[in-house]
TILOSE-552328 format. One record per atom (N, C-alpha, C, O): x, y, z. Coordinates in steps of 0.02 Angstrom, whole numbers, plus 50000, padded with zeros to 5 digits. Example, Ala and Ser with C-alpha at 12.3 -4.5 7.8 and 13.67 -1.06 7.14 Angstrom:
<atoms>
506604971650390 506154977550390 506604983550390 507124983450423 506424988850354 506844994750357 506455000250394 506705005750402 
</atoms>
This chain:
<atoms>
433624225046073 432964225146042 432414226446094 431954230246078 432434224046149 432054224246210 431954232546222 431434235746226 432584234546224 432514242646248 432404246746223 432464252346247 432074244446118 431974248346086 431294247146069 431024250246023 430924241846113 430274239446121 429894243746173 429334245746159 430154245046227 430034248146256 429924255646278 429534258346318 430524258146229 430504265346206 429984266946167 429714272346178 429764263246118 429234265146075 428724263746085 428284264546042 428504259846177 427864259746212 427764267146243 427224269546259 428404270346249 428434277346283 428174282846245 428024288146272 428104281546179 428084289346130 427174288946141 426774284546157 427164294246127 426364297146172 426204302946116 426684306346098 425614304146090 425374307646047 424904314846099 424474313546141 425064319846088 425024326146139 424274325546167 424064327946219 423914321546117 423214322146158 423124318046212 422684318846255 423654312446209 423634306146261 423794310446343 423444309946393 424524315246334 424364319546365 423984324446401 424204327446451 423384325346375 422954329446389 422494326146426 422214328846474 422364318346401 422044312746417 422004309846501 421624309346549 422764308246475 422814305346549 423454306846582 423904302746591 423484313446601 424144315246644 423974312846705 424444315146738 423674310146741 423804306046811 424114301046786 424694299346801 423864299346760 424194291246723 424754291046705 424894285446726 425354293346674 425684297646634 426034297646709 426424293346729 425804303646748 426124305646801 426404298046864 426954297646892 425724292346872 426044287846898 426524283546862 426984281446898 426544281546801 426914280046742 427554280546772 427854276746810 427754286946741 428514289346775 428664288046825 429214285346825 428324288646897 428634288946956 428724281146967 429044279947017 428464274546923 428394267946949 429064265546903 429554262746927 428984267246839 429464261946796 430124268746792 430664267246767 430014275146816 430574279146789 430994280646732 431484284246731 430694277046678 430704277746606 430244283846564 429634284346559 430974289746527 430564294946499 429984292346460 429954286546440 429384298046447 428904296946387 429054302646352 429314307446381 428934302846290 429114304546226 428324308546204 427914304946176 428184313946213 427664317446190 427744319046102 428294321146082 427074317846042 427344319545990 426774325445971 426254323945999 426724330445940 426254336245911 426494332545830 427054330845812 425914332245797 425864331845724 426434327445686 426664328545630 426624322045733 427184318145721 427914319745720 428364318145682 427904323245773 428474325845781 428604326445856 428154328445894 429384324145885 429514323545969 429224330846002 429204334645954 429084332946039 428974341446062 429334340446119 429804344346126 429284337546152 429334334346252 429574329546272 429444325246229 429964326546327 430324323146322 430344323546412 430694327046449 429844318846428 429814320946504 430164315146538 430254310046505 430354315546598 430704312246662 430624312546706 430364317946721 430774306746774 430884312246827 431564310146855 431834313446899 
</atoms>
């Protein structure tokens, strides 16, 4: 349940993207957990590093 709490802190709506890719960008490199980009409610992106 924990790791499906956390996955769904990851899903990101494309403008959040647009928003705050530094943020986003330190995000990843600290916790190393993908985020989940969505366009019009739907996955598009699916980033990592």
């Amino acid at each position: 349940m924990e790791r499906l709490m956390r996955l769904t802190d990851q899903v990101k709506p494309i403008s959040y993207l647009n928003r705050e890719n530094a943020q986003i960008t330190k995000n990843l490199t600290e916790s190393g957990e993908p985020i989940i980009i969505t366009q019009n409610g739907e996955a598009r992106l699916v980033a990592s590093l």
